[in-house]
C-alpha positions in Angstrom: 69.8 163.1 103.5 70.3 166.5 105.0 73.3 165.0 107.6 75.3 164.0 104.0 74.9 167.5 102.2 76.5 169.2 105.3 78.9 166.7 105.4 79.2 167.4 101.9 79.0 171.0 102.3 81.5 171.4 105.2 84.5 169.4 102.9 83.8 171.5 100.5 84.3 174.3 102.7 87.7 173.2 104.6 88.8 172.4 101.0 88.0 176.0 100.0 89.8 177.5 103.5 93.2 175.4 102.6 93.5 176.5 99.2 92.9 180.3 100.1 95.3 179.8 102.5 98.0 178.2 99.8 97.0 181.0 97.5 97.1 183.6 100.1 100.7 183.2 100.8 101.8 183.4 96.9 102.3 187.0 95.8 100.5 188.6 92.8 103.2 187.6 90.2 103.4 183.9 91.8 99.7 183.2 91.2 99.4 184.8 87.7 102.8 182.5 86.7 101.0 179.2 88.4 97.7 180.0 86.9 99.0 180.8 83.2 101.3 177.6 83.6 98.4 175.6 84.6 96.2 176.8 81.7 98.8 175.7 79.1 99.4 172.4 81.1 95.7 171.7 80.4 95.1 173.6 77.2 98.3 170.9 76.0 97.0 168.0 77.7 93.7 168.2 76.1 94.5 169.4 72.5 96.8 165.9 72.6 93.9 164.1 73.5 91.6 165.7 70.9 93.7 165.0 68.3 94.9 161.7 69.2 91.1 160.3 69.4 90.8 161.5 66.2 93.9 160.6 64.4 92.6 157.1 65.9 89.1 157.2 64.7 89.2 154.8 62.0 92.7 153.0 62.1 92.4 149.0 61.8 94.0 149.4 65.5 91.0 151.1 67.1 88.5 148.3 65.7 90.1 145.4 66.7 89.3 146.4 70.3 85.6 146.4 69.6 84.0 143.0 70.6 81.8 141.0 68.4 77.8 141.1 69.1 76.9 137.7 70.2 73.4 136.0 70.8 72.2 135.6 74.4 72.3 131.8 74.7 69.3 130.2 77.1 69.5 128.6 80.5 70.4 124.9 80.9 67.2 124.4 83.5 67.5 120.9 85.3 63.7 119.5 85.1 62.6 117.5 87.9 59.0 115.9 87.7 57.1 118.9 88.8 57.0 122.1 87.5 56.8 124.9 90.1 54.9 127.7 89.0 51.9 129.5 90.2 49.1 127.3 87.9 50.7 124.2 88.6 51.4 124.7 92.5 47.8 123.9 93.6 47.8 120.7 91.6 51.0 120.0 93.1 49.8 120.4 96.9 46.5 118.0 95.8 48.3 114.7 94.9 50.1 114.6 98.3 
């Protein structure tokens, strides 16, 4: 268990050291426009989704892909002349 969190822990690490190299080499203005564009990128992506799910709520659309409940139907069990259980197993082993 402890070999997988420092595999773990060392990814996480590289992944860290590649993207403070990526941002190292952006200057000051570079990395405030990609992290502002980002942050509407997202802030727009989820608002859509928000609003979408609910616009959706309770159109006939959105519950016809709900399946119908159904019963759990039983087993088809093939019945041969002995019953195998734990009673019957002793009574079983007597008649041979």
């Amino acid at each position: 268990m402890k070999y997988i969190r420092h595999i773990f822990k060392e990814i996480g690490y590289g992944i860290s050291d590649f993207l403070r190299r990526l941002c190292g080499s952006l200057s000051e203005d570079t990395r405030l426009i990609v992290i502002i564009s980002m942050l509407l990128i997202f802030v727009v992506g989820n608002l859509y989704f928000t609003i979408s799910t609910i616009y959706n709520w309770g159109h006939a659309d959105g519950k016809k892909t709900i399946p119908e409940v159904q019963h759990i139907e039983g087993v088809d069990i093939i019945k041969s002349g002995v019953e195998r259980d734990t009673i019957n197993l002793q009574e079983y082993y007597e008649k041979e």
